[in-house]
Structure formats: structure tokens, C-alpha cells
Phi, psi and omega in degrees: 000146188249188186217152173296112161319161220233326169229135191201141183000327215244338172119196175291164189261138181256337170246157151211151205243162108337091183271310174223170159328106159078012181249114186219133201255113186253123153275174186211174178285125145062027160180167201188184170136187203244137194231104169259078200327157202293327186281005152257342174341302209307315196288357159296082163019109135016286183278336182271313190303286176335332168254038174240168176238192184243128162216127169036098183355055167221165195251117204252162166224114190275140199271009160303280209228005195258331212283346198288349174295307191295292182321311197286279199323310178297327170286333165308281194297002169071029191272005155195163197251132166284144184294183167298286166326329164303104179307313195272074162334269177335271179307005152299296203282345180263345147264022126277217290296310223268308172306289198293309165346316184269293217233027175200060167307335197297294166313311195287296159331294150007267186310329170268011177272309185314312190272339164292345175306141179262144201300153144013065207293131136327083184277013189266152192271162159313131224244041198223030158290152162250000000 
């Protein structure tokens, strides 16, 4: 089980939401943003990983523009649910596709050469001898 951090870039966290195991979306006085303990890194992208920073063994995302990477990734990998409380899901998920667009082109690209990759060749032969 992982526990919230207590301090973060940003100063101290006066909140913290859970997104996932060990993924926690934190305020600070007058700023915030996701904080990912160091034993979840791995389920992050590469491309994801490079823009966080490290503070006291979390992986950091600042909420103008960085957190919309963990949020677009978690929602890929289905490790977290846009809340309830969003009345527009679709438009919610279509401004972080947008924050990446804008200001982390790099990352966005990534990702989407990741998702145009063809699946596998099925290598086992084929079972339709008689």
C-alpha cells in the first residue's frame, strides 16, 4: 500500500485524491498536480517518465500542463476512470489531449506512433492441416 505524500515540489500537500495505487493528484497553497511513487514509474511510458521530476521518491507533474501526461497514460492503460463529478467526460479527455498537443508535442507524438504499431504477427503455425 502506498501512502500520500506529505511534501511536494509545490510545498506542502494540504489534499490528496487517489487516482490509482500509488498515483496521487495533490494540492499544495496555490498549486498542485501528480505525484507518482517510485514502485509505479515502470507503468508509465518512457515518454512519460522524462517529463517528471523527482522529489522524495515520487515522480513529479506540475497541473498547468504536465499532469495531463499521467492522466492521458492512466486512461490508455484503463488504471483510472474520469470521475463522475466531470458533467463532459468527452470534453474533459479532449482537453488533455489538447494540453499535450500544445505544450508537450513531443510526448503526444510518442504516443501516437505507439498506438499506430501493428499488433504482433501471430507466429504459431497454423492448426487447419487434415
Amino acid at each position: 500500500m502506498f501512502s500520500p505524500p506529505k511534501d511536494s515540489p509545490w510545498g506542502e500537500v494540504e489534499y490528496s485524491d487517489t487516482l490509482c495505487s500509488g498515483v496521487f493528484l495533490i494540492s499544495a497553497a496555490g498549486h498542485g498536480g501528480i505525484m507518482v511513487a517510485k514502485d509505479m514509474e515502470p507503468m508509465l511510458s518512457p515518454a512519460a517518465r522524462k517529463h517528471g521530476q523527482r522529489k522524495n521518491g515520487f515522480l513529479c507533474y506540475e497541473e498547468d500542463t504536465e499532469e495531463s501526461i499521467v492522466m492521458r497514460e492512466l486512461l490508455d492503460k484503463k488504471l483510472w476512470e474520469i470521475p463522475d463529478r466531470i458533467q463532459d467526460k468527452a470534453a474533459f479527455e479532449e482537453r488533455i489531449n489538447d494540453t499535450l498537443r500544445k505544450y508537450h508535442p513531443d510526448y503526444w507524438r510518442s504516443r501516437e506512433n505507439g498506438r499506430r504499431r501493428p499488433p504482433p504477427a501471430n507466429t504459431a503455425p497454423a492448426h487447419n492441416e487434415r
